[in-house]
TORDOLUM-949770 format. One record per residue (C-alpha): y, x, z. Coordinates in steps of 0.5 Angstrom, whole numbers, padded with zeros to 4 digits, always signed. Layout:
% residues N
YXZ/...
END
This chain:
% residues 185
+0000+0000+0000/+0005+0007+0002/+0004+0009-0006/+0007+0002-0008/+0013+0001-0003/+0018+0005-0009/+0015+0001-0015/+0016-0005-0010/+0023-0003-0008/+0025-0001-0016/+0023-0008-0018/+0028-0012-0013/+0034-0008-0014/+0032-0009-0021/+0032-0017-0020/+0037-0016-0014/+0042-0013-0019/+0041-0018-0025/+0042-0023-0020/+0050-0021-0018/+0051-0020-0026/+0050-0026-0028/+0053-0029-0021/+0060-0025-0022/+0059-0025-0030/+0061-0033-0030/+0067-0032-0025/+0074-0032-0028/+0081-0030-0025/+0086-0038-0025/+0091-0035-0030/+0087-0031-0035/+0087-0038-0040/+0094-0039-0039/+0094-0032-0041/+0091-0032-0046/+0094-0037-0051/+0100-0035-0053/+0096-0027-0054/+0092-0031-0059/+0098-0034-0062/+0102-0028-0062/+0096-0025-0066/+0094-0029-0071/+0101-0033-0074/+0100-0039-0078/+0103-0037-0084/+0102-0041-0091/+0104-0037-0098/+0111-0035-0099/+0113-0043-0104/+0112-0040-0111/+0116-0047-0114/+0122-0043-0113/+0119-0036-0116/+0125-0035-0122/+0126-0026-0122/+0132-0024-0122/+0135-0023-0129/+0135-0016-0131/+0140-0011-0136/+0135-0010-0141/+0134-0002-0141/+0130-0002-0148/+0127-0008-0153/+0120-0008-0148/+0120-0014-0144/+0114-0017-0140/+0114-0024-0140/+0113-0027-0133/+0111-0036-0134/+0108-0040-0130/+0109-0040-0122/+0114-0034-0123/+0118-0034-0129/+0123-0029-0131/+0122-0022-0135/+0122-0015-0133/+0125-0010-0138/+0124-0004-0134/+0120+0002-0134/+0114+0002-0130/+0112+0007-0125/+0105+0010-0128/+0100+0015-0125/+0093+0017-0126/+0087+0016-0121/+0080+0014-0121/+0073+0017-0120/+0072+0023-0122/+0068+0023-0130/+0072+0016-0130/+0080+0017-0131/+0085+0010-0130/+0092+0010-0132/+0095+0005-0126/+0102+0002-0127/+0106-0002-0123/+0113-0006-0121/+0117-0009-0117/+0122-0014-0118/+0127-0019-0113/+0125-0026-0112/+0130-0026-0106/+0133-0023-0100/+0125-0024-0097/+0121-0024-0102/+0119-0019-0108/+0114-0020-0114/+0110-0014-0116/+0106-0013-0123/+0101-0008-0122/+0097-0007-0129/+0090-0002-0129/+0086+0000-0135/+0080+0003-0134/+0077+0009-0137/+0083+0011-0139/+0083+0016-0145/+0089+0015-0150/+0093+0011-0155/+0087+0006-0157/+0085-0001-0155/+0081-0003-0148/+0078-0009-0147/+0077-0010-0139/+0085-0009-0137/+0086-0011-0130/+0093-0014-0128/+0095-0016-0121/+0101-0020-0119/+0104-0022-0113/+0109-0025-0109/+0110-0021-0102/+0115-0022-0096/+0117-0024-0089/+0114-0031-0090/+0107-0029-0093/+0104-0027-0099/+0101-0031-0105/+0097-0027-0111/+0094-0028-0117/+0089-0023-0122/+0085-0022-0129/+0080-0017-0129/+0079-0017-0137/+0084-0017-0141/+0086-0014-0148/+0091-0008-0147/+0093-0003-0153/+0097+0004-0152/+0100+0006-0158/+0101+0013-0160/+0107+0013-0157/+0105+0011-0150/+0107+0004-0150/+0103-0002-0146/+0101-0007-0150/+0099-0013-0146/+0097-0020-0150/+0097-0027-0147/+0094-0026-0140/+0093-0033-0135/+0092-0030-0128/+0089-0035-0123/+0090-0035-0115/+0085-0029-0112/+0079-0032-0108/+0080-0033-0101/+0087-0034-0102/+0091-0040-0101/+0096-0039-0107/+0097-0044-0112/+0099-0045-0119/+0097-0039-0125/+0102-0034-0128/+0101-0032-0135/+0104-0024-0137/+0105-0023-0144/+0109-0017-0147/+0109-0009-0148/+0111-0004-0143/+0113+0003-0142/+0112+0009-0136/+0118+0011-0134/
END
């Protein structure tokens, strides 16, 4: 009975140990729920997207004769250059562009255009295009991800007629619809 006294004792403070977890795992301090749902407010806002019924860019000084046309739930046109850079995985070059234009004091819409497997003037046929509209009151966006795009030889950015639907997951509504040519500046 002497040999089986420390087992014994093992398995009782085990149990005695289980026993005041559980026990002291469901008592709660009186104010931590009170406490802790403005926290729960604070973290997660309810913002809704930015209203895209008012999406008009500002009006831009044409700087050459390339225009991209923006229609649908933004309207407008953007003749300025475009910031360019290269990127993409090691064997598989993309030239990324992208721009930003004023909606209003709080918001800007922002047009990035992505060509895959960039090698050149010639024609692609998976062109990606991202929009969205971003500021202080939320964020609403738009995608296509195969769309024809042809560079020229001088470098030029031909976009043909694309409609970009609201991204999943995304309480964006509308479609926009971006045609036109545009250049690296």
């Amino acid at each position: 009975m002497k040999r089986h006294v420390p087992a014994l004792l093992a398995i009782a403070s085990i149990a005695i140990l289980a026993v005041l977890t559980i026990r002291f795992s469901y008592t709660t301090d009186t104010g931590s729920a009170d406490r802790a749902l403005p926290a729960i407010s604070v973290a997660v806002p309810a913002i809704g997207p930015p209203p895209v019924e008012a999406c008009a860019l500002a009006e831009e000084q044409p700087a050459s004769a390339l225009k991209l046309t923006v229609s649908g739930a933004c309207s407008g046109a953007i003749s300025r250059a475009f910031t360019c850079s290269a990127g993409g995985e090691a064997g598989e070059e993309s030239l990324i562009t992208s721009t930003r234009s004023a909606v209003d004091a709080e918001h800007d819409f922002v047009i990035v255009v992505i060509i895959p497997g960039y090698n050149g003037a010639r024609s692609y046929r998976r062109g990606m295009l991202f929009a969205q509209i971003a500021g202080a009151r939320g964020m609403s966006r738009w995608t296509e991800r195969e769309t024809p795009i042809t560079v020229d030889h001088m470098g030029i950015i031909h976009v043909e007629s694309a409609d970009l639907d609201p991204e999943p997951g995304t309480s964006t509504q509308g479609s926009i619809m971006l045609e036109g040519s545009l250049a690296c500046g």
